[in-house]
N, C-alpha and C positions, 0 to 999 in steps of 0.2 A: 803319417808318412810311412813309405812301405820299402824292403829291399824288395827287390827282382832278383831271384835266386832261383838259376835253371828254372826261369820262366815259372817258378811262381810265388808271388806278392806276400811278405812279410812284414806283419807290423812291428813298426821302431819302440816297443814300450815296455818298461820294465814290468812285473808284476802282479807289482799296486796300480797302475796305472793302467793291467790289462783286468784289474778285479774293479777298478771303478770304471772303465767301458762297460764291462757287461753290467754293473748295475745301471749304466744309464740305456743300455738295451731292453732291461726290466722293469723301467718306467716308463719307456715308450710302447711296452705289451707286443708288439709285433714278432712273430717270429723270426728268430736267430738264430746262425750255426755258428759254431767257434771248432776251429782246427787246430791240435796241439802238432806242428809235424816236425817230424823227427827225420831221420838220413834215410832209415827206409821206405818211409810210405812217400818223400820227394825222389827217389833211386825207383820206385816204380812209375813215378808218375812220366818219368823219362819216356817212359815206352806204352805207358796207354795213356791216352789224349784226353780221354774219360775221366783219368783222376786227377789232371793237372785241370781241366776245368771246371770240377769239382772243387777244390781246393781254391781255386781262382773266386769263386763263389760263395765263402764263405764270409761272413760279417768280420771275423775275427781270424789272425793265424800267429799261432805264436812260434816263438824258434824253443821246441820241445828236444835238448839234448844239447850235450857240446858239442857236437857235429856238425848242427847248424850253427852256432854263435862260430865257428870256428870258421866254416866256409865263407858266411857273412862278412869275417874279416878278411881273410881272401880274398876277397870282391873287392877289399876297399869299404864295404860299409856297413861298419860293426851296429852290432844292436847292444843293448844294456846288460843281457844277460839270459839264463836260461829261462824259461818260461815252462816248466814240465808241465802235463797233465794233473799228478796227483798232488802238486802245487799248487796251482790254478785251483785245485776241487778245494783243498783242505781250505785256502784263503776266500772260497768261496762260504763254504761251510760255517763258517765264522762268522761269515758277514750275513747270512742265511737266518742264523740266530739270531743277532743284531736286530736286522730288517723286517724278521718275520718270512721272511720267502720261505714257499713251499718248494719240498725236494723229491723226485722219484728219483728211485734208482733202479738201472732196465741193466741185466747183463749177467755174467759167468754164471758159475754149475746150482741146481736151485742150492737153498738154502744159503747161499753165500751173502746175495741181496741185503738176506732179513739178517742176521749177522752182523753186516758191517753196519747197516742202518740202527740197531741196536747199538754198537758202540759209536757211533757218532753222535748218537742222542746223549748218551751219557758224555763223552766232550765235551760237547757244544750244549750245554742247555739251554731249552727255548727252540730247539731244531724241530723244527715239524716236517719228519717226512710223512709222506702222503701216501708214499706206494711203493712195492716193492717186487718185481718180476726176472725170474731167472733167463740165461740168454738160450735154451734149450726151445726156441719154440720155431713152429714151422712157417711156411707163407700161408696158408689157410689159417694160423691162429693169428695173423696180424690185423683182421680186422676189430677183433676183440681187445687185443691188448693196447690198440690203439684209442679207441673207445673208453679201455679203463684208464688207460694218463687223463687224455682229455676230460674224463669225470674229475678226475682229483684238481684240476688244474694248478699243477704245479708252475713255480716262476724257474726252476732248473731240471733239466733233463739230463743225468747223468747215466752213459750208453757205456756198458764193456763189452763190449762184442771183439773184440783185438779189430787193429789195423789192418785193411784198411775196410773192414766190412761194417765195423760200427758207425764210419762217417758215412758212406752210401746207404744206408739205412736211414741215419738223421736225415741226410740230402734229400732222398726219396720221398718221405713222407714228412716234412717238414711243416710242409703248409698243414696239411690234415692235423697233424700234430696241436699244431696253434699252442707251443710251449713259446714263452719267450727269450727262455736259452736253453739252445740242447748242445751239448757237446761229448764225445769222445772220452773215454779214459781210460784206456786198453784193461792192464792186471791190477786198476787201483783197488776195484773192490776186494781183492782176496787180500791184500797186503792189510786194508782197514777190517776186513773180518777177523783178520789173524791167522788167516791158514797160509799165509806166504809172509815171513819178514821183509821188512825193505830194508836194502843195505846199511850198512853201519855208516854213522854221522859226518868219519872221517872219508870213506867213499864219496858221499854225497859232497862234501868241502872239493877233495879232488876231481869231482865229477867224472868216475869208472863205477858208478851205477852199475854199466853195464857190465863190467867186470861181476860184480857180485851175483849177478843173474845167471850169469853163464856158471859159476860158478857154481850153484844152486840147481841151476837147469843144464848140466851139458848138451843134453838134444840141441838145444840153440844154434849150436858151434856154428851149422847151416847158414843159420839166417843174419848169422855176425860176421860172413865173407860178404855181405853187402858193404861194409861199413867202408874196408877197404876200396874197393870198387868207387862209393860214392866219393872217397878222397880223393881216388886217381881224375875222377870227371870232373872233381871242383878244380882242380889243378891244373888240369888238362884243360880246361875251359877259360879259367880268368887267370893263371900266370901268362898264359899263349896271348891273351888279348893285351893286357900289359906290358909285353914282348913289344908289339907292332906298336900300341899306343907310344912308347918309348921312342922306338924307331921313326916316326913321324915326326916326334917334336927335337 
């Protein structure tokens, strides 16, 4: 069951509930995309068509941030909770060693890959990643780097290319791909390499993450006037319909 949030489809599921879809995505082998979205990559989708039916098109979306559980309430139709990216990966990671599922990891500055892939191995014992490639490369080297996932045939494709050019990437070559889940996970790599902390525990309880990034990163500041923006349009979209819904009955 999905919300319809500024036109695009959100699944109702906590978790554990979005880490055992994808494992049954895994056992059906067929390729898969899972979308983690968050305020910004739905606040662009507003305005290009291209990534709303993009997102429309994935197998999976989960509500990545309190921004969406937030709006989702707004609407009237709350979801379980947040579903982050580097959430989703670590419960995935877990259950990767468990299961045995193979892992590549495709994304940020080189060496970062091999890095976090190294400490996830020591985590998780029994993680078999399979491959590991920085996000520095060009269109002329993606017939190669496509070629080398597909050798390793990983059961998870995990992409940091930042939002929203790591899902158009998955989207793109998806089929060629023939992983049976790839999914998004903007700066989780540097956070699990260790060249970027992820905020402190009590952050994440009060969920201002975001805070601690900006705080960390002020260049940001930029791209966190979206945030506002996307609250004025949740507001401004389904308090108004509310309004008239009212006024009718």
């Amino acid at each position: 069951m999905k919300v319809n949030l500024l036109g695009a489809g959100i699944d109702r599921l906590s978790i554990e509930e979005c880490t055992y879809r994808i494992g049954e995505f895994i056992e059906q082998g067929a390729p898969r995309f899972v979308v983690t979205l968050n305020p910004e990559l739905l606040y662009q989708a507003q305005f290009y068509s291209e990534l709303l039916d993009m997102v429309n098109q994935a197998d999976l979306v989960t509500p990545d941030g309190v921004g969406i559980v937030w709006a989702c309430r707004v609407k009237g139709e709350p979801v379980p909770g947040r579903v982050t990216g580097i959430d989703l990966m670590l419960g995935l990671l877990e259950r990767a060693a468990e299961k045995g599922w193979r892992v590549f990891l495709l994304g940020s500055a080189p060496g970062v890959a091999e890095d976090a892939a190294l400490n996830i191995v020591e985590k998780y014992p029994g993680l078999h990643v399979v491959g590991t490639h920085h996000g520095y490369f060009t269109p002329g080297d993606e017939p190669g780097l496509i070629e080398a996932i597909r050798k390793t045939r990983p059961h998870l494709l995990f992409v940091a290319l930042g939002a929203p050019r790591q899902e158009q990437w998955i989207y793109a070559h998806r089929q060629r791909l023939g992983v049976p889940v790839a999914m998004g996970i903007g700066g989780s790599l540097d956070v699990l390499a260790g060249r970027v902390p992820r905020a402190p525990a009590w952050m994440q309880t009060l969920h201002v993450e975001w805070l601690g990034r900006l705080l960390r990163q002020p260049s940001r500041w930029r791209r966190m006037l979206v945030l506002p923006k996307f609250a004025f349009m949740v507001l401004r979209t389904y308090l108004k319909k509310g309004r008239i819904a009212s006024c009718r009955r």
